[in-house]
C-alpha positions in Angstrom: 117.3 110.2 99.0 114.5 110.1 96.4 111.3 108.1 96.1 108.7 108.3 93.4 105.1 109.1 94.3 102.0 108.4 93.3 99.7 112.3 92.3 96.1 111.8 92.6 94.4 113.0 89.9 97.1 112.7 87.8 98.3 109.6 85.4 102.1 109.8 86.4 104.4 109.1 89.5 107.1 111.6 90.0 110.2 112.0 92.1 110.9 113.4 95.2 113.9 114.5 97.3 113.3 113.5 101.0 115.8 112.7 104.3 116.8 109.4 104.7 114.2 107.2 106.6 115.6 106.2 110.8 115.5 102.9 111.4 113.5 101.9 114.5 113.4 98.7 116.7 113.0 95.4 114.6 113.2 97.1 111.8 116.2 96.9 108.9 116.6 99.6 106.5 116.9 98.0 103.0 118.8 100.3 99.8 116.9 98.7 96.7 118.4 97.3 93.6 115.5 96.7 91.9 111.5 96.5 91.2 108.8 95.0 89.3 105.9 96.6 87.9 102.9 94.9 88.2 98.9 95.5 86.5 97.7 96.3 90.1 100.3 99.1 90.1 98.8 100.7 86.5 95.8 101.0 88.3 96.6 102.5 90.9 98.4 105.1 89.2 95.0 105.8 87.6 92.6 105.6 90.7 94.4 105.8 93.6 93.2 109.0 95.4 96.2 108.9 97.7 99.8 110.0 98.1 102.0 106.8 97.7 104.9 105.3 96.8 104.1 103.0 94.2 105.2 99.5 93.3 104.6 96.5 95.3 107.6 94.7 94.8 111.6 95.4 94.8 114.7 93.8 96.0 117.6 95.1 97.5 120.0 94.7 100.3 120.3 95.3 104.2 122.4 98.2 105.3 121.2 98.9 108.1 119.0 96.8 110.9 117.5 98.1 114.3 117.8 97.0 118.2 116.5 93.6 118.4 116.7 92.5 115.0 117.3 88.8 114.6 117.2 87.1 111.1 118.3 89.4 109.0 121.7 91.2 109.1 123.8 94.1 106.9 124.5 93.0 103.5 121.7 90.4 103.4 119.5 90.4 99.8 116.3 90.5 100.6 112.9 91.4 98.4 110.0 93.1 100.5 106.6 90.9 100.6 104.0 92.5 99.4 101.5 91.7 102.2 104.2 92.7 105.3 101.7 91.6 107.9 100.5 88.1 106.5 102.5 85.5 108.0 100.7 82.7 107.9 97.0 81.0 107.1 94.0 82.9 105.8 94.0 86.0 104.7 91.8 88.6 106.5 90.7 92.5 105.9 93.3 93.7 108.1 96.1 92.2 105.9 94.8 93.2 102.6 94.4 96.6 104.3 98.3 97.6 104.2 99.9 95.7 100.8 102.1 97.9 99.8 102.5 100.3 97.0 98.4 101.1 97.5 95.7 102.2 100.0 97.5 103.2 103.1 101.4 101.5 102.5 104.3 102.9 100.7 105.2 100.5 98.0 109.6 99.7 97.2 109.9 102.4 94.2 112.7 104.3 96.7 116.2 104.6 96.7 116.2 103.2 100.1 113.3 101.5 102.3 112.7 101.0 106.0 110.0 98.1 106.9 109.8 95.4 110.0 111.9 92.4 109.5 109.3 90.5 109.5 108.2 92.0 106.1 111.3 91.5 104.3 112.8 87.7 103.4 116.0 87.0 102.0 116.0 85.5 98.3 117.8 82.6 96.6 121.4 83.2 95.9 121.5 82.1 92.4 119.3 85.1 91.1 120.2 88.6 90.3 117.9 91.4 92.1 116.7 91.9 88.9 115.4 88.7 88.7 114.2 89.0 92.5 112.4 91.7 91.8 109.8 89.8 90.3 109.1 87.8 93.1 106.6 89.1 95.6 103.5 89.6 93.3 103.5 87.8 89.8 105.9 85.3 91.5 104.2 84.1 94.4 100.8 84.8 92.7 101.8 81.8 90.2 103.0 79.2 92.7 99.8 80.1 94.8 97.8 79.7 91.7 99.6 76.1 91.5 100.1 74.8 94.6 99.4 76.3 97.6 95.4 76.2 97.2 93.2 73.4 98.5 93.2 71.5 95.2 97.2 72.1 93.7 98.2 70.5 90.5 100.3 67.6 90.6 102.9 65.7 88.1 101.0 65.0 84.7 97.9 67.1 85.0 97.4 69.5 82.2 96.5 73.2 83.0 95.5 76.5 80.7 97.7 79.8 80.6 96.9 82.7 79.4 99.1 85.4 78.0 102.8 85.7 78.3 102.6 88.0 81.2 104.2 87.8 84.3 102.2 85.5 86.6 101.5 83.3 83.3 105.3 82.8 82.6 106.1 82.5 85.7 103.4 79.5 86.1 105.1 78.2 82.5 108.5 77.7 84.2 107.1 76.2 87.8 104.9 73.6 85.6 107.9 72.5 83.5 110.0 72.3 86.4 107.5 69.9 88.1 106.2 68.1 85.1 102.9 69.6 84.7 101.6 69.8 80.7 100.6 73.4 79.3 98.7 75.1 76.8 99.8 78.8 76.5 97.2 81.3 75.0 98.5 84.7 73.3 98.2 87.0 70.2 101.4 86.4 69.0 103.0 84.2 67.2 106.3 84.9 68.2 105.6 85.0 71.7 104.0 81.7 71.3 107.5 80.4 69.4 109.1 81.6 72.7 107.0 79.6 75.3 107.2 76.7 73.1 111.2 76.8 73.3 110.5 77.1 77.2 108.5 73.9 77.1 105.0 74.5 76.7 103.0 71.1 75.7 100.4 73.2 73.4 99.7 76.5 72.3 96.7 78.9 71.0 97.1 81.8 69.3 93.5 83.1 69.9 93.4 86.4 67.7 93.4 84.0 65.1 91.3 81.2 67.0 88.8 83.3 69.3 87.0 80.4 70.1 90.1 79.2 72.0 87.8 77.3 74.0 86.9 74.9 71.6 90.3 73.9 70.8 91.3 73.2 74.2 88.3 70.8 74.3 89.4 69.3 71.1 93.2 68.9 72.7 92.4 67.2 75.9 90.0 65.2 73.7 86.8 66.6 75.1 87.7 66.6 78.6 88.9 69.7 79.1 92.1 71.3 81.5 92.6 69.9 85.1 93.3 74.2 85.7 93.2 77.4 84.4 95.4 80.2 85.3 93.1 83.1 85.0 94.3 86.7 84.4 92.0 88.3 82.1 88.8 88.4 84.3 85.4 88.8 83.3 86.0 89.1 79.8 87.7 85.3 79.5 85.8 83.7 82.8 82.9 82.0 80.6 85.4 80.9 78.7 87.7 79.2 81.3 84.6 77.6 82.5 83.8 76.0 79.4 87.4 74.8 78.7 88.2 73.3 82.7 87.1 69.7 83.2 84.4 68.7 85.9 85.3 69.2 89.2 88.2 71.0 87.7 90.6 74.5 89.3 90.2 78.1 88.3 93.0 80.1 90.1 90.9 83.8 89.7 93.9 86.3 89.3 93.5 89.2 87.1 91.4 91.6 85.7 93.1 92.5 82.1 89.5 92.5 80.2 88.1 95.0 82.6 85.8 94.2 85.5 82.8 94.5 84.2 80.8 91.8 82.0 77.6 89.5 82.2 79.1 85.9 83.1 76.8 82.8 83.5 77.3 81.2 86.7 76.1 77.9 86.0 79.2 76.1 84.7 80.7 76.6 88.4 77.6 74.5 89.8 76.9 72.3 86.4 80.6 70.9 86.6 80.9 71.6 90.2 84.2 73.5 89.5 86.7 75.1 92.2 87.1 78.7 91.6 89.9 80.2 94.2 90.2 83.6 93.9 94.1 84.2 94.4 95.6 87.4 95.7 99.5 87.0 95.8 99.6 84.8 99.1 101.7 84.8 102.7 105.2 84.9 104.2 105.1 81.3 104.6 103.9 80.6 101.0 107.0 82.8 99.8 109.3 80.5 101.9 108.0 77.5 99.7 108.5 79.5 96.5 111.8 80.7 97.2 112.9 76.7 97.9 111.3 75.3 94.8 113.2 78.3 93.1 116.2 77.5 94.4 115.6 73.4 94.2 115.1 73.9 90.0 117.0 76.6 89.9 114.3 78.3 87.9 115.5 82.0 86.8 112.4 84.6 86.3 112.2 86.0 82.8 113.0 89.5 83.0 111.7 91.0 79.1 113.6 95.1 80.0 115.0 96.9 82.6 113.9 100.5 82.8 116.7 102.9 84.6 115.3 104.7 87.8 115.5 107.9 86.4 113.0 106.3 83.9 110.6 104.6 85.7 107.5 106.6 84.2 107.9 105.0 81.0 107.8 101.3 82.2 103.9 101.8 82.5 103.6 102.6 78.8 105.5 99.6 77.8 103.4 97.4 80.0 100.5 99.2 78.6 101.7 98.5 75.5 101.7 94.5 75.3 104.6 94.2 73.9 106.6 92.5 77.4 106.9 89.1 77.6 107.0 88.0 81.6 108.6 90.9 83.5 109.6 94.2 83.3 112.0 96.2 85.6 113.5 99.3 86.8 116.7 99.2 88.1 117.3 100.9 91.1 121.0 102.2 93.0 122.6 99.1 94.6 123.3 95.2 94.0 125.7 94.2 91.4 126.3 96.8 89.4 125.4 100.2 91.5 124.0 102.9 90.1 126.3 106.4 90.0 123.5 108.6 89.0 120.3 109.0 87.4 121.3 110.9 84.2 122.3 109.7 81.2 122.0 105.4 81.3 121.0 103.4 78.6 118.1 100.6 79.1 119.5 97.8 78.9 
């Protein structure tokens, strides 16, 4: 089978010929379809000092299960969570320690995959692996960011998006579904046109408007956003500050403007604001995403599917800006298989 890898040192993954992983007790042996790249996977094809396979998130189906599996069964489609070990309640250490595709865990960019049972649930029937793909990171980081904190947003409130990334989109289609208001920041008009069609209440273009801050002031009519979804990090945080209302939610997700920058602190105490920092999220929070998927039959926006053979040249695009939610690389089973790696088109 082959599997890409992660070489330290060197800004590239590349792929390898290796046997065909065993399955062991309570584990199930899963031949992906598909997987999603993510911003946490650029960098750690840049830093990591490690030998990995990359790529935290891929779907796929069962071919295989071991002695005393119970939930899952051959020909079962299933994505891999990206924390395998957190079930449940708080986060610790321990389950940071081993999300896969970095530190010390293999991520899903593998023709086939062999995991605990436990780390792998079953995805709603109406979406395509493609579209499943996208669900363990910028998926469940979005409906975290929404609703499974200590202060979720509810019918009517009014929250801030930034970019037409993955997580952001995502959070787009979970706050129309549930009638939540928007405003949707990007540099692009077009993009903007796009998450207007999709139902955004407001949009920014803030190339254009840099002081995007002062306009969502003046649309909520000086009170400012209920909550921000926060990807760009310490380059937008003042920012956010200034444009949530007191006592008002920033979901901390991302670091797109880098992760270095001076940022004033006293909004968080002078408006006695929430700040959750928000790191994808559990087994059990999946469950509930999968069921409000399914419930509003929301379909993730997949912008291009990269062919496996390929999958080197989805980081560029990302890179690049120019995606709009999620991009993919397709890998050799689900419903159209995969005969080789030579010679396909992206579709």
């Amino acid at each position: 089978m082959k599997k890409y890898l992660i070489q330290p040192g060197q800004e590239t993954i590349t792929a390898v010929e290796v046997p065909e992983p065993e399955v062991g007790p309570g584990e199930v042996k899963v031949r992906l379809a598909a997987a999603s790249l993510n911003y946490r996977d650029i960098l750690n094809r840049k830093f990591s000092d490690k030998e990995i396979v990359p790529f935290s998130d891929g779907a796929g189906e069962v071919v295989e299960v071991g002695a005393g599996v119970a939930d899952l069964k051959v020909g079962d489609r299933v994505v891999g969570l990206f924390f395998p070990n957190w079930m449940e309640g708080e986060t610790t250490k321990e389950i940071h320690s081993v999300a896969r595709g970095g530190g010390e865990t293999d991520g899903m960019l593998a023709e086939v995959v062999v995991g605990p049972e436990k780390s792998f649930l079953k995805y709603p029937d109406h979406l395509s692996a493609e579209e499943a793909a996208t669900l363990p990171c910028a998926g469940l980081t979005a409906w975290h960011a929404l609703f499974e904190h200590k202060s979720p947003v509810k019918k009517g409130d009014l929250i801030l998006l930034q970019g037409t990334g993955g997580v952001s989109i995502f959070a787009l289609q979970l706050a129309v579904a549930h009638g939540i208001k928007t405003i949707v920041t990007s540099s692009s008009d077009e993009k903007l046109e796009r998450v207007k069609a999709m139902g955004a209440t407001h949009t920014i273009n803030y190339k254009t408007t840099p002081d995007w801050e002062k306009e969502v002031y003046r649309l909520t009519e000086k009170r400012g956003v209920d909550l921000v979804v926060e990807v760009g990090g310490a380059g937008t945080l003042e920012k956010s500050m200034k444009a949530v209302r007191y006592s008002g939610v920033i979901s901390l997700i991302g670091v797109l403007t880098g992760l270095k920058a001076t940022v004033n602190p006293f909004p968080i105490v002078g408006k006695s604001l929430q700040v959750y920092g928000i790191y994808v999220g559990s087994r059990a929070m999946q469950e509930n995403f999968h069921a409000a998927l399914a419930e509003h039959q929301i379909r993730p926006i997949v912008d291009r599917v990269f062919p496996f053979a390929e999958a080197n040249d989805i980081y560029d695009y990302q890179l690049s800006g120019a995606h709009f939610g999620n991009v993919v690389v397709k890998g050799e089973c689900g419903e159209a298989p995969m005969k080789s790696f030579r010679g396909l088109l992206v579709e």
